[in-house]
C-alpha positions as CSV (number, residue, x, y, z in Angstrom):
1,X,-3.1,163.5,-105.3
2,X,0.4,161.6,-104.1
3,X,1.1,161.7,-100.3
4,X,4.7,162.0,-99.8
5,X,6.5,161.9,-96.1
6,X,10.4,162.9,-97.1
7,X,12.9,162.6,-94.3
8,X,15.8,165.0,-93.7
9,X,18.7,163.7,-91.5
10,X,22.1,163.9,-90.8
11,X,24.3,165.0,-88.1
12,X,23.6,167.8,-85.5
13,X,23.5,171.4,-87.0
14,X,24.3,170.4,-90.6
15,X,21.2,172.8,-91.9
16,X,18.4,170.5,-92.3
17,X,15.9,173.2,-90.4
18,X,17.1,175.8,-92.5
19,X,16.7,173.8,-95.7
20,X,13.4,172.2,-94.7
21,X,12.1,175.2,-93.8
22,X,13.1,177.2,-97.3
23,X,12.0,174.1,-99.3
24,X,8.3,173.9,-97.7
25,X,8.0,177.9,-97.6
26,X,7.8,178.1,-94.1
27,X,11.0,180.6,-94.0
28,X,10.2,183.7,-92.0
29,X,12.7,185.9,-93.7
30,X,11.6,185.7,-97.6
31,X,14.4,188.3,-99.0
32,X,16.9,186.1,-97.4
33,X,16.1,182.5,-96.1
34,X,19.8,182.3,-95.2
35,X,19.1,185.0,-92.1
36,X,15.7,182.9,-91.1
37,X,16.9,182.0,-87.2
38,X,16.7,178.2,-86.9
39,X,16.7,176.3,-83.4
40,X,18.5,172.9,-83.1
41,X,15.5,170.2,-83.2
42,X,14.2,168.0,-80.7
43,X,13.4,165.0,-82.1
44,X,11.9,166.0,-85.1
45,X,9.2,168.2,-87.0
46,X,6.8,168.4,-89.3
47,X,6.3,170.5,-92.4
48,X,3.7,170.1,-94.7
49,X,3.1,171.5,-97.9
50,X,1.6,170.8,-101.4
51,X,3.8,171.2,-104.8
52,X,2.9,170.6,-108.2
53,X,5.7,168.2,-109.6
54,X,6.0,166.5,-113.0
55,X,5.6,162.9,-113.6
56,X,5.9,162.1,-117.1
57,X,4.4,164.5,-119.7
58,X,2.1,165.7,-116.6
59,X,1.5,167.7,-113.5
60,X,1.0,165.6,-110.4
61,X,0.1,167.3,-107.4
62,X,1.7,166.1,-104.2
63,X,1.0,166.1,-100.2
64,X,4.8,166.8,-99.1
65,X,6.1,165.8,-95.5
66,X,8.9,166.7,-94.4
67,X,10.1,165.2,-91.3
68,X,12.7,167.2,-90.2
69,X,14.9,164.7,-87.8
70,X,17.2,165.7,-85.3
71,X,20.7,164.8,-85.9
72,X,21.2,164.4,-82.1
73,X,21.9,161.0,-81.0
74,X,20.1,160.9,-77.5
75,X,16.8,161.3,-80.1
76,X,17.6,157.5,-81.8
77,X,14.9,156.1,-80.0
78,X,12.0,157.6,-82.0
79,X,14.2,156.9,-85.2
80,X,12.1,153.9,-85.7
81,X,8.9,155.7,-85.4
82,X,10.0,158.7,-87.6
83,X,10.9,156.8,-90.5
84,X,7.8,154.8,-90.5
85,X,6.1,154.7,-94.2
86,X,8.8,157.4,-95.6
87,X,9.2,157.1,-99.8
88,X,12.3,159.4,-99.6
89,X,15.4,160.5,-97.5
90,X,17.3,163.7,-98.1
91,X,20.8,163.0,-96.8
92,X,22.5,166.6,-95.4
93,X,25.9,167.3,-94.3
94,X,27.9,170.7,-93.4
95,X,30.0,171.2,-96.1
96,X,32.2,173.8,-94.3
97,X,32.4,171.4,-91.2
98,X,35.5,168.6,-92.7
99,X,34.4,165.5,-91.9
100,X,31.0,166.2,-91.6
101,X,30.0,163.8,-94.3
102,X,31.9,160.5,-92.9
103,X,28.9,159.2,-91.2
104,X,26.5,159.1,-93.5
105,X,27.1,156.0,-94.4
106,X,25.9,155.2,-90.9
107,X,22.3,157.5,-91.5
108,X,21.9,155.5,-94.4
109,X,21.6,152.3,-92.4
110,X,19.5,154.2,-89.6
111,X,17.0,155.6,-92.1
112,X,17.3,154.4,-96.0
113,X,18.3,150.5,-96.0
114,X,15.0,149.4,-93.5
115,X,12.9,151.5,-96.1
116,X,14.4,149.9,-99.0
117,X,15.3,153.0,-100.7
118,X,16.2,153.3,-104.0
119,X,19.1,155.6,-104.7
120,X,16.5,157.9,-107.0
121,X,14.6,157.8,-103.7
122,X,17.4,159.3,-102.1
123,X,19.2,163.4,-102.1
124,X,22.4,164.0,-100.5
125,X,22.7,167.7,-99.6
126,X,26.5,169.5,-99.5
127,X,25.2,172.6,-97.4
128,X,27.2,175.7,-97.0
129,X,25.4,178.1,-94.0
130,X,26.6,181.3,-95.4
131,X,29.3,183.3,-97.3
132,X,30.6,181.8,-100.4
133,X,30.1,178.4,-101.2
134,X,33.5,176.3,-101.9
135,X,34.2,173.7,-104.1
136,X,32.1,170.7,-103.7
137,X,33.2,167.6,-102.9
138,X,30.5,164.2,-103.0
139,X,30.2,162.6,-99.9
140,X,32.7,159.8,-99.0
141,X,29.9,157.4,-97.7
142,X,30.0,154.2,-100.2
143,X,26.8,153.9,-99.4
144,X,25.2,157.4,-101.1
145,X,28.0,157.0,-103.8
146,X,25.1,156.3,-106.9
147,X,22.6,158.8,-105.1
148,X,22.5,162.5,-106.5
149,X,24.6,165.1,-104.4
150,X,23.7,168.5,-104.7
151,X,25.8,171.5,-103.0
152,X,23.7,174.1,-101.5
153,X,23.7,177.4,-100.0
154,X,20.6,179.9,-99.1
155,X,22.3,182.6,-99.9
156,X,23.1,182.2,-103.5
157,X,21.7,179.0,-104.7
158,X,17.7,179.4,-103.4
159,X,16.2,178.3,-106.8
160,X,18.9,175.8,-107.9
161,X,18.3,173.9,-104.6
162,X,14.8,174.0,-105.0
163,X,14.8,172.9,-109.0
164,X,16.5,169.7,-107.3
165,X,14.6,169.1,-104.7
166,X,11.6,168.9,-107.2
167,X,13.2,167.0,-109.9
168,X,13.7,164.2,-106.2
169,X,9.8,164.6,-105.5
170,X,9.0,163.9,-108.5
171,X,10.8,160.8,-108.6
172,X,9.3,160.0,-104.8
173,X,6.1,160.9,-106.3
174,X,6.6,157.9,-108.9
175,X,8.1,156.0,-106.3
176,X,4.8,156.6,-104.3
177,X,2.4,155.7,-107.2
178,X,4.3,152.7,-107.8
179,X,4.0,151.8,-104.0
180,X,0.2,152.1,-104.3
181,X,-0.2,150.4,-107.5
182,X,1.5,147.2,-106.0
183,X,-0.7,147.3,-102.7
184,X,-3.7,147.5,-104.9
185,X,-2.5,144.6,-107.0
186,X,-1.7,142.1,-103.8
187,X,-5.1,143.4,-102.5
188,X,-6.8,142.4,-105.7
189,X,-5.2,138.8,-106.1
């Protein structure tokens, strides 16, 4: 079984709790995940859950954590903690919110480039909290520019958003077996 610890930042109230929450099937309102209440975080949380996820021609099952990170600033300090042995970073923004999505660039230096994150190792969600989702726009961060953008929305999009979200653990499930395998070989020589 791969162990997986999957970090969801970005700025304050962008929808991480809400997505984290739908994602690992902790949502208390099941006929709409969108209506779930949410609190803002302190500090962080985390959710665990197993998924089956494909890797290759076969079915891999997976330890998921989700740290759920606060995008409040006066949290920074336990950044460093948080990120600790993370193989993935799911980048989320407020897509209804303009301008939301210019610092990323800045919670990719916080939280992927010290973990040395490949871009497959990486997610960048376009959230929309209810209604109608508009058109989607990538992130302007040069930095998340080769990393997969998704635009998502509770209401309408529940099992498009989790069909990515798998497709990304199963490439931090690689990601994680890779890890391993190269621990084992520097242990070995």
């Amino acid at each position: 079984m791969a162990e997986v610890k999957v970090l969801f930042v970005g700025p304050k109230e962008a929808g991480k709790t809400a997505l984290a929450n739908f994602l690992s099937d902790a949502v208390q309102n099941a006929d709409n995940p969108a209506l779930a209440p949410t609190r803002p975080t302190v500090g962080c949380r985390v959710l665990e859950f197993d998924r089956q996820v494909k890797r290759g021609n076969q079915n891999v099952k997976a330890s998921v954590e989700i740290w759920d990170i606060s995008g409040d600033r006066a949290y920074e300090g336990g950044w460093a903690a948080a990120r600790h042995n993370a193989i993935g970073a799911v980048f989320v923004y407020d897509g209804d919110k303009p301008g939301d999505d210019k610092d990323l660039d800045q919670w990719y230096k916080w939280f992927a480039e010290p973990l040395g994150l490949r871009e497959s190792q990486c997610l960048v969600m376009c959230h929309h909290k209810g209604g109608v989702s508009r058109g989607f726009k990538p992130p302007s961060a040069r930095s998340l520019a080769k990393v997969h953008a998704v635009q998502t929305n509770l209401e309408e999009k529940g099992m498009v958003i989790r069909d990515e979200f798998d497709k990304f653990l199963a490439e931090v499930v690689s990601a994680s077996f890779e890890r391993s395998e190269k621990e084992e070989q520097r242990i070995i020589e």
